[in-house]
C-alpha positions, 0 to 999 in steps of 0.5 A: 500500500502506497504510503501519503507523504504527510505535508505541512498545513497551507498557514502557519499554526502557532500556540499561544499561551495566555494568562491573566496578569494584574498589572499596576497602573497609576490610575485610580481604581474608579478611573479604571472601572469607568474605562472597563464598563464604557468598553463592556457597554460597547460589547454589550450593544454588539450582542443585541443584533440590530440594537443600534440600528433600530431606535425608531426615531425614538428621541431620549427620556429623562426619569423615563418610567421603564425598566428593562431589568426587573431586580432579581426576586431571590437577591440578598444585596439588592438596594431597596427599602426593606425590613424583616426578621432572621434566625441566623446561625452566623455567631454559631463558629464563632470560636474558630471564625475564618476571617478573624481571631476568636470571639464571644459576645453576650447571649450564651447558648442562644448565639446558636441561633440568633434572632436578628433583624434586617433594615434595607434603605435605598433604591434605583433611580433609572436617570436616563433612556439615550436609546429606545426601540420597538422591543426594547431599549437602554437605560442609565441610572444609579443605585444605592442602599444601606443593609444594616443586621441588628440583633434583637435578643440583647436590650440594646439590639446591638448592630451586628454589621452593615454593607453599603453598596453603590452601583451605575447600572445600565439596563437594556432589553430586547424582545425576551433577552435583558441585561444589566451592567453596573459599576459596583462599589460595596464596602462593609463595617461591623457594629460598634458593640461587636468592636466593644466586645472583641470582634475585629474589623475586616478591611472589606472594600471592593469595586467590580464589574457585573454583568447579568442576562436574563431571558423571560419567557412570561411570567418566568425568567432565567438569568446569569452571569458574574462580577469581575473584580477590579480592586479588592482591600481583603487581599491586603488582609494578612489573615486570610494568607497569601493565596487568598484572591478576590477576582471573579464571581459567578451567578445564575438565578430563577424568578417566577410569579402566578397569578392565582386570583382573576385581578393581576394586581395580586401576584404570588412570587418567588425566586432562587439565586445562587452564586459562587465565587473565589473570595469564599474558596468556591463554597457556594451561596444560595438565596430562595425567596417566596412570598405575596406581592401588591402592585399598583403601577411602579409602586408595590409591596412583597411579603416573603419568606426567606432563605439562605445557605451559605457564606454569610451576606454580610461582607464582615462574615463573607467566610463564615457559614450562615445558615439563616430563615424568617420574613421580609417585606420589600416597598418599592415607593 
């Protein structure tokens, strides 16, 4: 049998190894974020066939009234007005923490599962629509909230710890397919009593880049996606050691909702988010949420129960196992 002589591909082939560096640069971590998002804004239209070129005429709205991106049912971190109650087992390792030395605080046996309360203020204002079409079109805004524990067994109903978060957030829809952009900043602060009594604070600073895309099909919807990192103050905190690293997180989440009476003003809602991420050594966080929710217009209200199993929420107990269920009630003015 004739051998075929093996011959070289008509072009070249060259492997390319690849790897992601963190180079320094002189500028400002905010300045670097606006960069990073202006470019991703870029992308993110380019994903959307046909977005700029079909607005229809459609001239630009201040304060318009749509929203693109509905905020995630089951989100534990979402700016809103909200207060609730929890049982929370996040004092429960409190002898061995992962992010700081031991400690102890009043309240015995009962720290096993501790009742606390939860306060959100804030909100989303969508401040600017530049694009619009048939199905769709694109919003600019800014986000901001307060998420503060307290806990309620102690008569001065210390406060356990806060998050502050700050977001731009671009929202563009097309047909069944949204998303949402946001230049995120989050920083988080423990309660004064806690320091009194021997906890100590964790530097818990971080400004990223999230990008979500959700695809709904009626009253359901899937969506996903992940934060990129893009300056973190936990890798300058000598306890968690140096392989510690707070670069990428990954997110993917359900909602739902029925209509089980005729009138559409009262809906039954209900929601799943899961994330996972390197911050937390990849153990993975899960949110449900399930309740009654009223609307009128823009305006609503939502009773819900709710659950999480997981890393805590809290950026000051980011590693510590919480496992946490209670009552929520979210307005939306």
């Amino acid at each position: 049998m004739a051998r075929v002589a093996a011959h070289p591909p008509p072009f070249p082939i060259t492997l390319l190894k690849v790897q992601c560096i963190r180079m320094p640069s002189t500028e400002p971590a905010w300045l670097l974020t606006i960069r990073w998002a202006l470019l991703t804004i870029r992308w993110a239209l380019l994903l959307f066939p046909g977005v700029g070129l079909a607005q229809d005429g459609g001239r630009d709205v201040w304060f318009p009234d749509v929203a693109y991106f509905s905020r995630p049912t089951a989100s534990v971190r979402e700016p809103t007005f909200a207060i609730g109650a929890v049982w929370s087992t996040v004092f429960r390792d409190r002898a061995a923490p992962a992010e700081r030395t031991p400690f102890d605080l009043q309240g015995g046996d009962g720290l096993e599962t501790d009742a606390q309360g939860e306060a959100a203020l804030g909100g989303n204002v969508r401040i600017w629509q530049p694009m619009q079409w048939a199905d769709g079109g694109l919003t600019l805004g800014i986000q901001s909230g307060v998420f503060g524990r307290f806990r309620l067994e102690v008569s001065g109903n210390d406060l356990v710890a806060s998050d502050w978060i700050v977001a731009l957030p671009a929202e563009i829809a097309r047909g069944p397919w949204s998303g949402r952009l946001r230049l995120l900043h989050w920083s988080a602060h423990v309660g004064d009593e806690l320091i009194e009594a021997g906890v100590e604070r964790v530097d818990f600073t971080t400004e990223a880049l999230e990008a979500l895309v959700a695809y709904g099909l009626g009253d359901f919807r899937l969506y996903g996606g992940g934060i990129l990192t893009v300056r973190s103050s936990l890798e300058n905190e000598p306890q968690l050691g140096p392989a510690f690293s707070d670069d990428v997180l990954i997110r993917l989440g359900a909602d739902a909702r029925v209509r089980p009476w005729a009138r559409d003003d009262v809906t039954l809602n209900g929601g799943l988010d899961w994330h996972n991420s390197d911050r937390t050594g990849w153990e993975g966080q899960l949110s449900l949420r399930f309740g009654l929710a009223v609307r009128d217009g823009a305006r609503s209200a939502r009773l819900s129960g709710v659950y999480h199993l997981g890393p805590s929420p809290m950026g000051q107990f980011f590693l510590t196992d919480e496992r946490y269920w209670g009552v929520e009630l979210i307005l939306e003015p």
